[in-house]
BAKOL-23415 format. One record per residue: residue number from 1; x negated, y negated, z of N, C-alpha, C in turn. Coordinates in steps of 0.2 Angstrom, whole numbers, plus 5000, padded with zeros to 4 digits. Each point is the difference from the previous one (the first is absolute). Example, Ala and Ser with C-alpha at 12.3 -4.5 7.8 and 13.67 -1.06 7.14 Angstrom:
# residues 2
    n  n.px  n.py  n.pz  ca.px  ca.py  ca.pz  c.px  c.py  c.pz
    1  4934  5028  5039   5004   4994   5000  4996  4994  5000
    2  5002  4995  4996   4996   4994   5001  5004  4995  5003
//
This chain:
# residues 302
    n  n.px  n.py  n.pz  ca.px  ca.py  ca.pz  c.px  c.py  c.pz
    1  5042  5067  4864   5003   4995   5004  5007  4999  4998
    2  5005  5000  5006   5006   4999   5000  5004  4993  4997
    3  5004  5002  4996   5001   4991   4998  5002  4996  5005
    4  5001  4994  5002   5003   4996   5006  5009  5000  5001
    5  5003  5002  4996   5008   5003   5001  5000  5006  5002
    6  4994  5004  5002   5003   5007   5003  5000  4999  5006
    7  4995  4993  5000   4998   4999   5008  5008  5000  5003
    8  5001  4995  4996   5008   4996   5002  5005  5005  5002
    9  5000  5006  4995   5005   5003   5000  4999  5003  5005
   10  4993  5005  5003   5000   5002   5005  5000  4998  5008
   11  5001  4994  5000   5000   4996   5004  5007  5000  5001
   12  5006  4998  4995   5004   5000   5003  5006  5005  5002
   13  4995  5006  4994   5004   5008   5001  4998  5004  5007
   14  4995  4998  5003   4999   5004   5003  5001  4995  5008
   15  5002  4993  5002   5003   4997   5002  5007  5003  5000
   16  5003  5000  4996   5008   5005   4999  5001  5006  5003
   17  4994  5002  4998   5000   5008   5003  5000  5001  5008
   18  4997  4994  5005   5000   4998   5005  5005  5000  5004
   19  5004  4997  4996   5005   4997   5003  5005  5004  5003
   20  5006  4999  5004   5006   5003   5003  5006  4997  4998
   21  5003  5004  4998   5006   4996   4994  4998  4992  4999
   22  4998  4998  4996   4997   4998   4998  5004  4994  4996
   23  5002  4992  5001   5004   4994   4995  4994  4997  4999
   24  4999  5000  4994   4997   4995   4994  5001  4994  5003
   25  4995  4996  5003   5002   4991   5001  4993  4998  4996
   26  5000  4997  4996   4994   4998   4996  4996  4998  5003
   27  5001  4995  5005   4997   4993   5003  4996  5004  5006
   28  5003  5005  5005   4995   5004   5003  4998  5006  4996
   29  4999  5000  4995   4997   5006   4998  4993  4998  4997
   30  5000  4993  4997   4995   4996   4998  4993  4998  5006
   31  5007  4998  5003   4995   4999   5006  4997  5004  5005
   32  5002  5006  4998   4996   5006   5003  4995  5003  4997
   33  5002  5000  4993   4994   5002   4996  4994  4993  4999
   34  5002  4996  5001   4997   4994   4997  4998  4997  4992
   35  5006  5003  4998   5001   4999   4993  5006  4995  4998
   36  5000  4996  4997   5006   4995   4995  5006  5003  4999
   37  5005  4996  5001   5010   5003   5000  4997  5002  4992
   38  4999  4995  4996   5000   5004   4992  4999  5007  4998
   39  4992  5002  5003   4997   5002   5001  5003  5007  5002
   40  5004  5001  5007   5005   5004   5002  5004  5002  4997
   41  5004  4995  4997   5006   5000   4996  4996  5005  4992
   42  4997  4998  4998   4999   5003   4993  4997  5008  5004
   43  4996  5002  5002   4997   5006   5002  5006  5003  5002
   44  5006  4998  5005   5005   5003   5003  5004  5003  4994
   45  5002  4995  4996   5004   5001   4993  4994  5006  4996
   46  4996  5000  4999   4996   5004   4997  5002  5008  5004
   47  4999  5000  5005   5000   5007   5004  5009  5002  5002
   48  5005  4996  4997   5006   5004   4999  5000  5000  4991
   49  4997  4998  4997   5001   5003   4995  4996  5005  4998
   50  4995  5002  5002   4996   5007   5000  5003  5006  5003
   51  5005  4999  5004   5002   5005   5004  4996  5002  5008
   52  4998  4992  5002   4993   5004   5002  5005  4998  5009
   53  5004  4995  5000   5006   4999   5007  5006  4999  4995
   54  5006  4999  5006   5007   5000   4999  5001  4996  5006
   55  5007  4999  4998   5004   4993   5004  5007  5006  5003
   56  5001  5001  5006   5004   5005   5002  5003  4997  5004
   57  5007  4997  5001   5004   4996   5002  4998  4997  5006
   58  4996  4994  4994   4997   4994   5004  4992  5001  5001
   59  4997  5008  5001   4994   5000   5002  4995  5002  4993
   60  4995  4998  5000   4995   5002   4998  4996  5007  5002
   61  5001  5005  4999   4996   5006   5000  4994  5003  4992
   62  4995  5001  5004   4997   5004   4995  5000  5008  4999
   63  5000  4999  4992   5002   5007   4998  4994  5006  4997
   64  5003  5007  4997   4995   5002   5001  4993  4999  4995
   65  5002  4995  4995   4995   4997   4994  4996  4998  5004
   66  5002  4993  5004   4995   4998   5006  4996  5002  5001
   67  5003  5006  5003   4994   5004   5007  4996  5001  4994
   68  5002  5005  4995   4994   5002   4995  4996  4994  4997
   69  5001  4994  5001   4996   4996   4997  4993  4998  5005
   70  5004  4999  5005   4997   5001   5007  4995  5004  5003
   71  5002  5006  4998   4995   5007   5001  4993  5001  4999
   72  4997  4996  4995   4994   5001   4998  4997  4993  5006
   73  5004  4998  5003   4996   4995   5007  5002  5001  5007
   74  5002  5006  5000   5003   5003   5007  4995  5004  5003
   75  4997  4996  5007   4994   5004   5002  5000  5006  5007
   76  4998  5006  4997   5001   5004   5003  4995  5003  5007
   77  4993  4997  5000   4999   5001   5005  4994  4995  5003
   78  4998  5003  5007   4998   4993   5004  4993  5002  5002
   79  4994  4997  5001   4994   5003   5001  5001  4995  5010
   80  4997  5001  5004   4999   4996   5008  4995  5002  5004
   81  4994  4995  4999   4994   5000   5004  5002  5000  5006
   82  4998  5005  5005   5003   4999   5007  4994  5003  5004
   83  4994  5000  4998   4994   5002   5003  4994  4998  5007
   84  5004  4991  4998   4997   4998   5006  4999  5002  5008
   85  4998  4995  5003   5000   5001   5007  5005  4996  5002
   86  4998  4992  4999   5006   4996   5004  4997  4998  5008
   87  4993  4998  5001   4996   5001   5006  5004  4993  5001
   88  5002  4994  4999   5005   4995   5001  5005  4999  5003
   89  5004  5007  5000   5006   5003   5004  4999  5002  5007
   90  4994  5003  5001   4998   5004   5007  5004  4995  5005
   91  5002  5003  5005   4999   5009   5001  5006  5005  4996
   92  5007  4995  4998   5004   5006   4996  4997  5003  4994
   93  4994  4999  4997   4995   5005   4996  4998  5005  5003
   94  5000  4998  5005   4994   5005   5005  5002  5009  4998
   95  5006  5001  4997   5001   5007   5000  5005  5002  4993
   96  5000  4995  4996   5002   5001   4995  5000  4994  4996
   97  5001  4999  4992   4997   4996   4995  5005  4997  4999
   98  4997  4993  5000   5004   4994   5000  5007  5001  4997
   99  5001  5003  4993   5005   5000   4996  5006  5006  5004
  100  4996  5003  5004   5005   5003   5005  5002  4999  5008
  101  4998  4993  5000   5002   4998   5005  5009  4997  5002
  102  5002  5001  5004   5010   5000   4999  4998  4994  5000
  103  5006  4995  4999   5003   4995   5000  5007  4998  5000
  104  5005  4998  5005   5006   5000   5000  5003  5008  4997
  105  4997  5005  5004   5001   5006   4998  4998  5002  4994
  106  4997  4999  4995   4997   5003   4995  4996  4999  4998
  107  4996  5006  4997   4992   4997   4999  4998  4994  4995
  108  4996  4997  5000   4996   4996   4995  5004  5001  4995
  109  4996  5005  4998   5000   5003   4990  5007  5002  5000
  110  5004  5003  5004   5007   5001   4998  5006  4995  4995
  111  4997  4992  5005   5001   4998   4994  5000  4998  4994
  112  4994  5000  4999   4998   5004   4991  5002  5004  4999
  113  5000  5007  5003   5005   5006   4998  5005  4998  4996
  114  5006  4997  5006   5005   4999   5001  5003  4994  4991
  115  4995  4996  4999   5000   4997   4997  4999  5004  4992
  116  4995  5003  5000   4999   5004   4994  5005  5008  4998
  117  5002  5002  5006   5005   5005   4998  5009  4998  4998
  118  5000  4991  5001   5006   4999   4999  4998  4996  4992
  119  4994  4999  4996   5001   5001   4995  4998  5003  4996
  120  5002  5008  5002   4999   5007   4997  4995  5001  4999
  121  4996  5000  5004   4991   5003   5001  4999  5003  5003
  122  5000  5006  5000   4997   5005   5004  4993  5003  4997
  123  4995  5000  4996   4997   5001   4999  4995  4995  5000
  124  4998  5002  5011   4994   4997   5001  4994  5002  5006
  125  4997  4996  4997   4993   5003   5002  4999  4997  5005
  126  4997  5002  5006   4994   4995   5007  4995  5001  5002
  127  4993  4997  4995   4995   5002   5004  4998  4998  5007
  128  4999  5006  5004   5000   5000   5006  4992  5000  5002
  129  5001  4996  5008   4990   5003   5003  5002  5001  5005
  130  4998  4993  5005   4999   5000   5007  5006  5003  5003
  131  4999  5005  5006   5009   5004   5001  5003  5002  4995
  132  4997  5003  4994   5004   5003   4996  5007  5003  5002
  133  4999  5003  5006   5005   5008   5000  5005  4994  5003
  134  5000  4998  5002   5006   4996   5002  5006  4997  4995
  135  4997  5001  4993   5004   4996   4994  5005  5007  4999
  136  4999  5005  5001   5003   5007   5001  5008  5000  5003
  137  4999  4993  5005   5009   5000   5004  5002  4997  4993
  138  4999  4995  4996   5004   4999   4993  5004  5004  4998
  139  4996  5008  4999   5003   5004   4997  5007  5002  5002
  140  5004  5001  5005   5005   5000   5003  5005  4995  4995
  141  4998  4995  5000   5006   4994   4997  4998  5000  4991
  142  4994  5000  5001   4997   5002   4992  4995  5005  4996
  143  5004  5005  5002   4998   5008   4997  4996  4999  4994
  144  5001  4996  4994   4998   4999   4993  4994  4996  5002
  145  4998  4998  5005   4992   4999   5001  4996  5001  4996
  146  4994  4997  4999   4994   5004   4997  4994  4997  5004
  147  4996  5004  5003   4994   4997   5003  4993  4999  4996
  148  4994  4995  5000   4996   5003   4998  4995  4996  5007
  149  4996  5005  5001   4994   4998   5007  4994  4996  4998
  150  4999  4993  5002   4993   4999   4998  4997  4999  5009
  151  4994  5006  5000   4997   5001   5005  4993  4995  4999
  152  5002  4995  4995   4995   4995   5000  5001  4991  5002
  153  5004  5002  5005   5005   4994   4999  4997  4993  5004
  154  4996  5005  5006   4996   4994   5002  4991  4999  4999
  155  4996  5003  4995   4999   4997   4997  4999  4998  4992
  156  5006  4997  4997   5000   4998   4995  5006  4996  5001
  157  5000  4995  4995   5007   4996   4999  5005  5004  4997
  158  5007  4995  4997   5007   5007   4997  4999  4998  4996
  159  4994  4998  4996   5000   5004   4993  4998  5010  4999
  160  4997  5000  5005   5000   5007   5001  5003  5002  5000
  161  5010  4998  5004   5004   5003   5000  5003  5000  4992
  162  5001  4995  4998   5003   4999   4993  4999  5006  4995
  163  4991  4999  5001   4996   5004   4994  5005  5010  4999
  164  4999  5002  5010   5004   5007   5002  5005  5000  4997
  165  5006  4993  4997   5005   5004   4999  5001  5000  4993
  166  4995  5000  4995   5000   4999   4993  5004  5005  4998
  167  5002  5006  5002   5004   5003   4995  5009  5000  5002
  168  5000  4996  5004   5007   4997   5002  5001  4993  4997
  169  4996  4995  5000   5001   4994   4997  4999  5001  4992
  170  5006  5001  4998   5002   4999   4992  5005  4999  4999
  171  5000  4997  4994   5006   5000   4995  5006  4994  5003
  172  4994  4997  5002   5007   4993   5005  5000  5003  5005
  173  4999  4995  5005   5000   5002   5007  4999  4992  5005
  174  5004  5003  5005   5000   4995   5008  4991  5003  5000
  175  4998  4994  5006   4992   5001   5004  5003  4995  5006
  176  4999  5003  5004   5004   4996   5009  4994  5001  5003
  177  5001  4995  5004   4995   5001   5007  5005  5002  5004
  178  4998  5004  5006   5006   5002   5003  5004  4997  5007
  179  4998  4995  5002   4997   4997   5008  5006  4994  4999
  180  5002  5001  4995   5006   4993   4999  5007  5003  5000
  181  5002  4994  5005   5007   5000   5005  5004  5000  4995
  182  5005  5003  4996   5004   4997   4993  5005  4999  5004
  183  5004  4993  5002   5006   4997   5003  5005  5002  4993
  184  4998  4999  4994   5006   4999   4994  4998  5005  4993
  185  5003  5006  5000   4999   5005   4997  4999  4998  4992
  186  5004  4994  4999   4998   5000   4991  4995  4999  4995
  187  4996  4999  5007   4991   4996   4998  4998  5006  4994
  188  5002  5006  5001   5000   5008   4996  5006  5000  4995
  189  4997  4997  4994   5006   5000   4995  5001  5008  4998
  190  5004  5000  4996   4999   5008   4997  4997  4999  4991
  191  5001  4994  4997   4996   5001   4996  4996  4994  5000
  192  4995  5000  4995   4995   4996   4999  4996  4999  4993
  193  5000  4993  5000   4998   5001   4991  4992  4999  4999
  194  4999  4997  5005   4990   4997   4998  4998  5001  5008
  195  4993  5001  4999   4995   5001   5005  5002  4994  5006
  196  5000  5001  5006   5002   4992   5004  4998  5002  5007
  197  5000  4995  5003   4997   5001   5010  5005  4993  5001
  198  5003  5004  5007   5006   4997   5003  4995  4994  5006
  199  5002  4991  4997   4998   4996   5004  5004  4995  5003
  200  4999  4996  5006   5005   4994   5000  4998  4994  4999
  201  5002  4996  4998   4996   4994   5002  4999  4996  5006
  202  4995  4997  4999   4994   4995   5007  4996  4994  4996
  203  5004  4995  5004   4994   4996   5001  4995  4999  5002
  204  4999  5005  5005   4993   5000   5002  5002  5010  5003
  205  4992  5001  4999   5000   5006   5005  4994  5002  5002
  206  4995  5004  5004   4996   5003   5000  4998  5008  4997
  207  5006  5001  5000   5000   5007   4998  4998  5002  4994
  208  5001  5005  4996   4998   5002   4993  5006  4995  4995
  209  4999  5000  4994   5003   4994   4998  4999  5001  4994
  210  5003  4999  4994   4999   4999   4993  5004  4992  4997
  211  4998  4998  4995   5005   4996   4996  5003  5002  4994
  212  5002  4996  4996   5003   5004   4992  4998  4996  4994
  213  4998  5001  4997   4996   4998   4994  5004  4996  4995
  214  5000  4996  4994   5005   5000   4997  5004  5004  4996
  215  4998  5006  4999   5005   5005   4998  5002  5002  5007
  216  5001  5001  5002   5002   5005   5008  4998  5003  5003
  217  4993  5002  4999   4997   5004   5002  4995  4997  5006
  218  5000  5007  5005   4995   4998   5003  4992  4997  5000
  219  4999  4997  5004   4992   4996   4999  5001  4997  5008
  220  4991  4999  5001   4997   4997   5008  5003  5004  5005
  221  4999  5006  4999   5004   5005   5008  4990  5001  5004
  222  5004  4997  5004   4994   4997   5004  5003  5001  5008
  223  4995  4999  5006   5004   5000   5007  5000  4993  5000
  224  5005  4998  5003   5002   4991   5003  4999  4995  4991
  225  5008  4998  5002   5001   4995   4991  5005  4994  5003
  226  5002  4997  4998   5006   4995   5000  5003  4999  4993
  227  5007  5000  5000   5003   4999   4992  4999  5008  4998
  228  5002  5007  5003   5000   5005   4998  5003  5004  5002
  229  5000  5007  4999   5004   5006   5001  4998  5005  5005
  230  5004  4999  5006   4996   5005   5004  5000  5009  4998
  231  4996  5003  5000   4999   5007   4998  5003  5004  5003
  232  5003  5005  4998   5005   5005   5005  4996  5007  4997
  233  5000  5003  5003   4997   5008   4998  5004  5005  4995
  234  5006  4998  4997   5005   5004   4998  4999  4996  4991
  235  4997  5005  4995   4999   5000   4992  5004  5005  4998
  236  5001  4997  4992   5001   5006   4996  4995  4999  4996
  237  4999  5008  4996   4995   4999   4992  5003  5004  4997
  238  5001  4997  4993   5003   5004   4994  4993  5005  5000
  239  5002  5006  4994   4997   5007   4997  4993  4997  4998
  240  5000  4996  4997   4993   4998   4998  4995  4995  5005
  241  5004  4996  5005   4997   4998   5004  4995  5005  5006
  242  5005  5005  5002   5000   5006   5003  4995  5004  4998
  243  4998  5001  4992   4994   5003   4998  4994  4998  5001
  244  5001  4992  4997   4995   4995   5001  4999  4998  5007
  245  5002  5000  5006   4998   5002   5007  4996  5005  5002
  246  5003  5005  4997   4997   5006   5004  4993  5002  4997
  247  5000  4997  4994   4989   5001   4996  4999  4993  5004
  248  5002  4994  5001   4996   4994   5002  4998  5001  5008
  249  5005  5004  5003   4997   5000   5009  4995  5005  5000
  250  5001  5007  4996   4993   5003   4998  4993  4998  5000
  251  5000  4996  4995   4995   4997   4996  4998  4995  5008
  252  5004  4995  5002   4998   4995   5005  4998  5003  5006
  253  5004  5006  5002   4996   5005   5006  4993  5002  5000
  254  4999  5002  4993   4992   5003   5001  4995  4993  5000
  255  5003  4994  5001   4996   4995   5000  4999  4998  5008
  256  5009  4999  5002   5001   4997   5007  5007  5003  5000
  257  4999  5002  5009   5004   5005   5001  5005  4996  5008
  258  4997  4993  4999   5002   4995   5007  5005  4995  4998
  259  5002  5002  4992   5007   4995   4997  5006  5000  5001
  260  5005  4997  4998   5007   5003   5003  5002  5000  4993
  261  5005  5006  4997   5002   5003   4995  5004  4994  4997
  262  5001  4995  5002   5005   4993   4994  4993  4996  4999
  263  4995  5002  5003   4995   4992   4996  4999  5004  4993
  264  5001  5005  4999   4998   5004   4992  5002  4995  4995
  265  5010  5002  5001   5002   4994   4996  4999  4994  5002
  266  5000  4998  5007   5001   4993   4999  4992  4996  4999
  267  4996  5004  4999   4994   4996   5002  4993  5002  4997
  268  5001  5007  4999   4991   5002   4999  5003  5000  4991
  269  5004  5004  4999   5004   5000   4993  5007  4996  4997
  270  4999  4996  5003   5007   4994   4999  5000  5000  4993
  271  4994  4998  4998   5003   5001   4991  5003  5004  4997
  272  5001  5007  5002   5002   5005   4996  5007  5002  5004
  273  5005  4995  5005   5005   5003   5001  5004  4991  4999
  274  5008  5003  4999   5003   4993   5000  5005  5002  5007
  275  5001  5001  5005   5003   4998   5007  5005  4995  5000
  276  5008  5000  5000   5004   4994   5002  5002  5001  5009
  277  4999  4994  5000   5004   4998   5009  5007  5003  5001
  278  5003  5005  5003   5006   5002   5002  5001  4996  5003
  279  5006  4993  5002   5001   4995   5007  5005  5004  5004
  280  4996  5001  5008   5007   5003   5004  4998  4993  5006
  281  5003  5002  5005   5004   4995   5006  4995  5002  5004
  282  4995  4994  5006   4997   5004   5005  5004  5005  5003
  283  5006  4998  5002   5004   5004   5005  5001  5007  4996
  284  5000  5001  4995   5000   5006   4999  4995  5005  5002
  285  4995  4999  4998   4996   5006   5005  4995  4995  5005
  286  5000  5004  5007   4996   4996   5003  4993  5005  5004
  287  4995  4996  4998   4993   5003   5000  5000  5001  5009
  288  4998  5006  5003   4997   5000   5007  4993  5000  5000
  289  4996  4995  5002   4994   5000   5000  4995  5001  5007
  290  5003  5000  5005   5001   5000   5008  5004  5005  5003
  291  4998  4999  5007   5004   5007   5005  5006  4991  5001
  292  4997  4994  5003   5004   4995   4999  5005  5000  4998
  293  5000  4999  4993   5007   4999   4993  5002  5007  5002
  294  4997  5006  5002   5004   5005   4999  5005  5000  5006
  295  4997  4997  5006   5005   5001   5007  5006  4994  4998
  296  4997  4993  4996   5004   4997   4999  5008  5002  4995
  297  4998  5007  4996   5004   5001   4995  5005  5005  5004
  298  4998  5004  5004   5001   5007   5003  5001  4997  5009
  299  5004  4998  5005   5000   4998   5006  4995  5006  5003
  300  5002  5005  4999   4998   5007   5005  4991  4999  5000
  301  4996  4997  4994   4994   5001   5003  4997  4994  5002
  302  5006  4995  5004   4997   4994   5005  4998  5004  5006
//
């Protein structure tokens, strides 16, 4: 277990690392990370005396200590279930798969692409099913592709997909659904310290939903909550979460093969994982669950 200053530290190193010429103001830097001026101030003084940033007339840059400090949380690749049908969408389903249907000129999933290739990931994987061949125009914009086919996709739920990609999900990794519109690319940090699933808050929702426990962690991910976190598709898992996923969906497959691949953690074996809330902005990604919202997003399919 990490002590609670590395947390700090990484938090605000790799905040720095973010940034574009980059001025130190305490008071927004607190309030972005949601951490104490003191708190700031002492971590920041820590990380110029380690050599880990520098102060370069006027700006704050980090240096190459940093990054090396950093590196052991820098995740390099991304798993994306994309095997559904998407019968919801029809008729722009009707001839290829929801995550590749255009939108304001680019597909669905591009912008996840787009989002995970700007924080250095290329090393990713899409389980593919319905209209496979069609995730093939990808190739063109993203050659480093990796496919893998599950021709089981509508009889079973996407833990079947998840289970397919076990020799890709390791060692820290993204897990995305692929069907989410990303309006704001940062939601895809480049590093990451602990196991987490990207939520917003709601006062009321129907949707899928978790709360946070008194450490931080997830608890009550359930459909329809009030006082909670609405559920986004887009996870990371550290190397050991990662391992411990790929023997738990195993194991729960050969029992029941009609689950979705997050009630593992969140719900059949909640004891044995600790999950934090990542908070993003609705507007940052917006779910298409309709041919409606889709024509609403897109003019051309009114």
């Amino acid at each position: 277990m990490k002590h609670k200053t590395s947390r700090y530290i990484f938090e605000l190193l790799s905040f720095i690392e973010e940034q574009d010429r980059f001025i130190f103001e305490k008071r927004n830097v607190a309030d972005a990370l949601c951490m104490s001026c003191g708190c700031i101030s002492e971590v920041y003084q820590s990380l110029l005396e380690q050599g880990c940033i520098e102060e370069v007339d006027g700006y704050t840059v980090i240096t190459n200590t940093g990054l090396a400090v950093l590196e052991p949380y820098r995740v390099k690749r991304a798993v994306i279930l994309a095997a559904g049908f998407g019968s919801r969408m029809m008729p722009a389903t009707a001839e290829r798969p929801k995550p590749m249907v255009m939108v304001n000129g680019r597909h669905i999933i591009e912008t996840l692409l787009d989002a995970l290739v700007a924080a250095d990931i290329k090393d990713i994987t899409i389980v593919r099913g319905y209209h496979k061949e069609k995730f093939d125009e990808l190739l063109v914009k993203y050659p480093f592709l990796h496919f893998i086919d599950n021709d089981d996709y509508d009889k079973t739920n996407n833990i079947s997909s998840a289970i397919l990609a076990h020799d890709y999900f390791h060692g820290g990794a993204y897990l995305c659904e692929s069907d989410l519109y990303i309006t704001n690319p940062a939601v895809i940090r480049k590093y990451q310290y602990t196991s987490n699933i990207l939520g917003s808050y709601s006062l009321q929702t129907d949707d899928w939903s978790f709360k946070m426990d008194d450490d931080g962690h997830i608890k009550d991910y359930q459909k329809g909550n009030t006082f909670c976190w609405n559920y986004y598709g887009i996870s990371y898992w550290t190397a050991e979460d990662c391992e411990k996923l790929n023997h738990d969906w195993q194991e729960t497959f050969k029992v029941d093969t009609d689950v979705f691949w997050e009630q593992v953690p969140l719900q059949l074996k909640k004891e044995d994982y600790a999950v934090e809330i990542r908070p993003c902005r609705k507007q940052d990604i917006i779910e298409i669950d309709n041919y409606d919202e889709l024509a609403m997003l897109d003019p051309s399919y009114r």
